[in-house]
C-alpha positions as CSV (number, residue, x, y, z in Angstrom):
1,X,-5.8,-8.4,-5.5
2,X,-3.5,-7.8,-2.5
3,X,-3.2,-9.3,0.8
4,X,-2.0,-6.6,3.5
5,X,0.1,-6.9,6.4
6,X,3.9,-7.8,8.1
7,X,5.3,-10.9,9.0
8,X,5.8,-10.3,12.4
9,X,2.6,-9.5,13.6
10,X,-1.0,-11.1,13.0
11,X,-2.1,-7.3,14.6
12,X,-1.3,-5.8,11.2
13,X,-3.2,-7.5,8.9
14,X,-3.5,-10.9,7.3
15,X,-0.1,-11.4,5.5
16,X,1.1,-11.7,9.6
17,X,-1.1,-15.0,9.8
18,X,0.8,-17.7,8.2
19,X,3.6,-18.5,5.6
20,X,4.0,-16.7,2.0
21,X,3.1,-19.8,0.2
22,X,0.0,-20.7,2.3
23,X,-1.3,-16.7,2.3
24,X,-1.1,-17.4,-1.7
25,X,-3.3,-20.1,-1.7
26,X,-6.1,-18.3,0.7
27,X,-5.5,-14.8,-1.6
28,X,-6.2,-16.8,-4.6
29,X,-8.9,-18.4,-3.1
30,X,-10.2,-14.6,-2.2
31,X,-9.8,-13.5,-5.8
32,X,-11.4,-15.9,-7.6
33,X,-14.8,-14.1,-7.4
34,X,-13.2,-11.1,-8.8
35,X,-12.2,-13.1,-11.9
36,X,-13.8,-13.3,-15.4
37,X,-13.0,-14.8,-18.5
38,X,-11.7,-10.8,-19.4
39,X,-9.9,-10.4,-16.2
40,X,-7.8,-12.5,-14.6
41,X,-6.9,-10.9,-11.0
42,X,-3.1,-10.8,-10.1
43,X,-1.5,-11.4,-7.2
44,X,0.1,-9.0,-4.5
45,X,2.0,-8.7,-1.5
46,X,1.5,-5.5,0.2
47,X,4.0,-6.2,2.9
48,X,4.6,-3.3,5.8
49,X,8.1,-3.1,6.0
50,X,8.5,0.3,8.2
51,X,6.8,-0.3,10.9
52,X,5.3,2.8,12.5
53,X,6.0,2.5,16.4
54,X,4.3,4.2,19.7
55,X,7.9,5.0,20.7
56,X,10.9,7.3,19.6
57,X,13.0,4.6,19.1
58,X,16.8,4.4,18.5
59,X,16.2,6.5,15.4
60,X,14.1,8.8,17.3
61,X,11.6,8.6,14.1
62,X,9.1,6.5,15.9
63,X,9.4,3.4,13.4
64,X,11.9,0.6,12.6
65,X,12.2,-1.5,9.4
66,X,11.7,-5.2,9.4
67,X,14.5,-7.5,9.0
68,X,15.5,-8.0,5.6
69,X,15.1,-12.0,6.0
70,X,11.2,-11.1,5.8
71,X,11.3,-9.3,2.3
72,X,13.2,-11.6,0.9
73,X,11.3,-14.3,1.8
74,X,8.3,-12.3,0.0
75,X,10.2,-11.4,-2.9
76,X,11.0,-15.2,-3.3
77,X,7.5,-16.5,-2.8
78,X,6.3,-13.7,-5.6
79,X,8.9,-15.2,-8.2
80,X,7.6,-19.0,-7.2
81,X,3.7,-17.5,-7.7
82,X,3.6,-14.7,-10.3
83,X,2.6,-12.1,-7.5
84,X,4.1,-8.9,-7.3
85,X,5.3,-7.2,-3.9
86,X,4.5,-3.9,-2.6
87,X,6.7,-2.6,0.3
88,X,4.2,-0.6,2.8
89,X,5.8,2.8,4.7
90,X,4.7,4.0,7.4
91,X,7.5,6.5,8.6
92,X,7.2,8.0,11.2
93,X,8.8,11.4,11.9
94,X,11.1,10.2,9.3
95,X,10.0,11.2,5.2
96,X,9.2,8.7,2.5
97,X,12.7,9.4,0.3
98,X,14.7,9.1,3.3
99,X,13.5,5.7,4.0
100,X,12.1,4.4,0.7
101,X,16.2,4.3,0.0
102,X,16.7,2.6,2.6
103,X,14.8,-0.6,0.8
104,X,16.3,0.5,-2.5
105,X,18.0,-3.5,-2.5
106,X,14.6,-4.6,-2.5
107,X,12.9,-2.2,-5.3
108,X,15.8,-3.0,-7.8
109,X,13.7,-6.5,-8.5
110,X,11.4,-5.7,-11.1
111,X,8.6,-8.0,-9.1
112,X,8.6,-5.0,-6.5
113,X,6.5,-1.9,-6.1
114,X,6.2,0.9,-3.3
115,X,3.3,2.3,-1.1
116,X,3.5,5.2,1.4
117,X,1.3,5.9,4.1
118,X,0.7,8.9,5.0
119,X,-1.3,8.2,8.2
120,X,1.7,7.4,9.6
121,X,3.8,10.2,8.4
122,X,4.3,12.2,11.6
123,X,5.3,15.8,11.8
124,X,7.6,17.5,14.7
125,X,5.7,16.7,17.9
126,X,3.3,14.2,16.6
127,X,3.1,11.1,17.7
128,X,1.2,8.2,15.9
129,X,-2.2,7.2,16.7
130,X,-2.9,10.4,18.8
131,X,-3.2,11.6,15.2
132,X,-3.8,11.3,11.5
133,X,-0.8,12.1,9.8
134,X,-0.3,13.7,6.4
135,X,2.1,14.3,3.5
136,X,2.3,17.1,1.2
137,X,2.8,16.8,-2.6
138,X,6.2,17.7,-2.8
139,X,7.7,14.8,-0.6
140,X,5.1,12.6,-3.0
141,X,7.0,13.9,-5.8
142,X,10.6,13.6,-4.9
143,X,9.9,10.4,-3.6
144,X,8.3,9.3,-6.7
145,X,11.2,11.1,-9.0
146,X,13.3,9.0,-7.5
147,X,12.0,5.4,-7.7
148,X,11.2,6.7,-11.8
149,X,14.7,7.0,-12.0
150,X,15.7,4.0,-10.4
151,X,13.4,2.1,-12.9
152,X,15.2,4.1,-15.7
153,X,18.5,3.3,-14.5
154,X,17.9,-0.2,-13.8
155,X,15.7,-0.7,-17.3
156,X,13.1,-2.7,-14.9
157,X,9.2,-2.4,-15.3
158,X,6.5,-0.7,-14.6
159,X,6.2,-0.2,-10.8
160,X,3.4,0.1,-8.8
161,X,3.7,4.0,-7.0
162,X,0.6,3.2,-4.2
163,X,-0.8,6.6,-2.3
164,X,-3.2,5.4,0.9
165,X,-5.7,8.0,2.2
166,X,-9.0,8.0,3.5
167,X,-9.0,11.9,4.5
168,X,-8.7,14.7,2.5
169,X,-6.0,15.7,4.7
170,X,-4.0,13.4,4.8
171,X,-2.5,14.0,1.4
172,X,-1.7,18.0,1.1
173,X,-2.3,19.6,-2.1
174,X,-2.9,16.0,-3.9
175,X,-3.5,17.7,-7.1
176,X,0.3,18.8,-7.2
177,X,1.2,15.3,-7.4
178,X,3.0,14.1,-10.6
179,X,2.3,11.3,-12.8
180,X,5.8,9.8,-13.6
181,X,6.8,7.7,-16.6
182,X,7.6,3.8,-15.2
183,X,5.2,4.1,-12.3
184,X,1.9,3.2,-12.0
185,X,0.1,5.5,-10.1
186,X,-2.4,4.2,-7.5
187,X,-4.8,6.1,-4.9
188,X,-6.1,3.3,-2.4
189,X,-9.0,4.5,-0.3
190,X,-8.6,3.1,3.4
191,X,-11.8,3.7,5.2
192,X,-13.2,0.9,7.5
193,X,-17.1,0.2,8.4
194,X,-20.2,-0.2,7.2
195,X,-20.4,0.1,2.7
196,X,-22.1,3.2,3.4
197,X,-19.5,4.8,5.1
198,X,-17.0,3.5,3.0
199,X,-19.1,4.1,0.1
200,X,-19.0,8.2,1.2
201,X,-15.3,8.2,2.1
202,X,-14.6,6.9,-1.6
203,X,-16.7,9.6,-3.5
204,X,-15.1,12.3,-1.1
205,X,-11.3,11.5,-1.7
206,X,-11.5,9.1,-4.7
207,X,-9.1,11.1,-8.2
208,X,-10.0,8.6,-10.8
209,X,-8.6,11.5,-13.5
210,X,-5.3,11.3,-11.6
211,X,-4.9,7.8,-10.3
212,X,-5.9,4.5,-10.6
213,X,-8.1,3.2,-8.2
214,X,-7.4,0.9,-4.9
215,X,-9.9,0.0,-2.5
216,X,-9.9,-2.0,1.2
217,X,-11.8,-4.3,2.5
218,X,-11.2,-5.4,6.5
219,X,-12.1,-8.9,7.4
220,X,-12.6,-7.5,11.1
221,X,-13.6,-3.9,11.1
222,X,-16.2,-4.1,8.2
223,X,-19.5,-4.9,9.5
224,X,-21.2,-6.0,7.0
225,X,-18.2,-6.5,4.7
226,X,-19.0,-5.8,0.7
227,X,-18.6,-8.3,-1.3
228,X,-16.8,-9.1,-4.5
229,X,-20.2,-7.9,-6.9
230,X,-20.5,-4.9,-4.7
231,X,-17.1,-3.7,-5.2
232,X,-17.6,-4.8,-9.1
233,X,-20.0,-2.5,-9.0
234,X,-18.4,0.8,-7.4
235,X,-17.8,3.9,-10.0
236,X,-15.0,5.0,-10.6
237,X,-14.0,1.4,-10.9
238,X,-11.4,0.2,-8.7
239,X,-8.4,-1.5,-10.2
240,X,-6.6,-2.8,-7.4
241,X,-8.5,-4.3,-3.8
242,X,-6.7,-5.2,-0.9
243,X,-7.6,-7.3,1.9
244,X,-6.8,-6.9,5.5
């Protein structure tokens, strides 16, 4: 169960909206309906930590990374809880390797996992927003061989490996993409609005042979929003929900 967002803006999602220890008490609060006595839900940070921008920027790769304060902070609050932290990328013009190393500090703690996001992963001459990016399965897979071997090398756990999409285009050749030993490999369907919609975008992308399953739900843009029995309900089952 995963709260989304950045710390320095309540415009990207929940986790923007207060401090780490008082977003843990709400998230727990929001996953107690998902709980049974066989499942107990765990607790995640999905925290954006490349920050797609509408700008070139000094980097010219129209995004910047949050200070490193932030993460921490996260990382610290996750120990103190027993939640686990995901660092969200949205890159730009810039690929996933080059800057998931850049928060290669971070992802040497065995409480942290990775997402990319590839609706923000820009090709020469796109700008964000004005489209929906896209990623093909090869920059999946180096990036992914890498954070494997950074988990072999550091003997750390299993790792969360999170894919977003909500378009079949978004991720190119997605059937290319590797499982790799020490990461656990997530697909986490994005689409906003009403369940129908959401429903239909789910069945059209959802890879339950190849993944396991993440799902969204948007305290703002769902109208009506499902609740926790509907998303109980939804086959393939979905593993990991996220709130934003």
């Amino acid at each position: 169960m995963a709260y989304y967002g950045s710390p320095q803006s309540t415009r990207l999602g929940v986790l923007g909206e207060s401090t780490p220890d008082a977003m843990t008490a709400r998230l727990r609060r929001a996953g107690r309906p998902f709980a049974t006595k066989d499942r107990k839900v765990q607790p995640v940070y999905e925290l954006i930590v490349t920050v797609v921008d509408a700008r070139p920027g000094r980097g010219r790769d129209y995004s910047h990374d949050i200070p490193k304060r932030y993460v921490r902070q996260y990382i610290r609050a996750a120990h103190r809880h027993g939640a686990l932290v995901i660092l969200d990328l949205q890159p730009g013009r810039s690929d996933f390797l080059t800057v998931a190393k850049r928060w290669e500090w971070a992802l040497k703690d065995p409480w942290v996992g990775i997402a990319l996001d590839p609706e923000w992963r820009m090709r020469k001459h796109q700008i964000p927003a004005r489209v929906v990016g896209s990623v093909d399965a090869r920059e999946i897979n180096r990036t992914s061989a890498w954070l494997a071997a950074l988990v072999r090398r550091e003997r750390l756990p299993e790792k969360v490996f999170m894919l977003h999409q909500f378009k079949p285009s978004m991720i190119r050749r997605i059937h290319a993409v590797k499982p790799r030993p020490g990461l656990a490999m997530v697909q986490h369907i994005d689409g906003f609005g009403p369940p129908r919609a959401k429903l239909a975008t789910y069945h059209r992308v959802a890879r339950p042979g190849q993944f396991t399953m993440g799902y969204k739900l948007f305290y703002d843009e769902d109208r009506p929003r499902q609740k926790p029995a509907d998303v109980l309900r939804i086959r393939p089952k979905v593993r990991l929900v996220t709130f934003q």
